[in-house]
N, C-alpha and C positions, 0 to 999 in steps of 0.2 A: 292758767293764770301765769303773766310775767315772771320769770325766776328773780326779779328782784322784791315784787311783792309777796312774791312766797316766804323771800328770806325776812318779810315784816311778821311774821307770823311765829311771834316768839312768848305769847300767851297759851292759855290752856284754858275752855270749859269743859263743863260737863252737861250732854243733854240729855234729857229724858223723853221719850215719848209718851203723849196720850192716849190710856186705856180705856178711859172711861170714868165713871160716876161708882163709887160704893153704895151700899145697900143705906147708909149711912148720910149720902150727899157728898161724902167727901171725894176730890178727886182724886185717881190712882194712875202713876205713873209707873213706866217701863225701867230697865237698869241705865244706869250713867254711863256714857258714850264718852270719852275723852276726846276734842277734836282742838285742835291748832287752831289760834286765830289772831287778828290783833285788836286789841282794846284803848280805846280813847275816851278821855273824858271832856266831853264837847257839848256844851246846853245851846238846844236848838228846837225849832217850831216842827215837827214833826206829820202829817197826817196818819192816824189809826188806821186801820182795818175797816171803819166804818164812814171815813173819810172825817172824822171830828179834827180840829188841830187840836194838839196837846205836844206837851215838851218832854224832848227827850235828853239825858243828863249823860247817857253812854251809849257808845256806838262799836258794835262789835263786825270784824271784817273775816270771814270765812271764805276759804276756796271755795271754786264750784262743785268740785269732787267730795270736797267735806257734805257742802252744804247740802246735795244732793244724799250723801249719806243719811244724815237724820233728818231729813223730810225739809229743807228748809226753801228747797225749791219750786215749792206752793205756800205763798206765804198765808193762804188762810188756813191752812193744817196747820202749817211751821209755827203760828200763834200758839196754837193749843198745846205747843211744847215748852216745857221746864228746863233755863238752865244756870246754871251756877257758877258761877262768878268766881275766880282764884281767892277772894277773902269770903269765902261760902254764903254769902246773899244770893237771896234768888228774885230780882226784879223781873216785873211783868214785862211781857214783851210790847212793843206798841207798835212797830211797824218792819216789815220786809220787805226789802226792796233787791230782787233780785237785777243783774247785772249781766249781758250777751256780749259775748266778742261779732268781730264783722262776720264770720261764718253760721251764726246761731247757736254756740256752743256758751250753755252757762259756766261765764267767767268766776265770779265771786257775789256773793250776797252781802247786805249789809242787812243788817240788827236793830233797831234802834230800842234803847231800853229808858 
């Protein structure tokens, strides 16, 4: 990633991975990940995971090294993870869109929440 888009990365979440379903139904997440990013709040037409449009209200920008960290560099895993917002909300995720430099190296992801 640019060292100047690095230095945009003056946010903080926290993510969690996907364990699985409780005996319960309910889902169980992994411990919270702190990872650097930046956050905007931008309303835009988005495409899901399942190719629906739906709108998205925030848009979160992570290195590649992060994103690769907690799974965000398959974005149909990277959905099934939980993460948490500097004012502790935890919006669903709706789309990933990861990002390649000219050599094939994943640059940065985007979020869209």
């Amino acid at each position: 990633m640019d060292r100047q888009l690095k230095g945009l990365l003056n946010h903080q979440i926290s993510v969690e991975a996907f364990l699985g379903v409780s005996g319960t139904g309910a889902p169980r997440y992994g411990e919270p990940v702190p990872i650097p990013c930046y956050i905007t709040g931008e309303i835009r037409m988005v495409r899901n995971l399942d190719g629906d449009e739906t709108v998205s209200s925030l848009t979160i920008f992570l290195s590649g090294t992060s994103a690769q960290e907690v799974g965000f560099d398959n974005p149909r895993e990277g959905a099934k993870r939980r993460i948490t917002l500097p004012d502790g909300s935890q919006p669903p995720i709706l789309a990933i869109s990861p990002y390649y430099d000219r050599r094939g190296t994943l640059d940065y992801v985007q979020v869209n929440l």
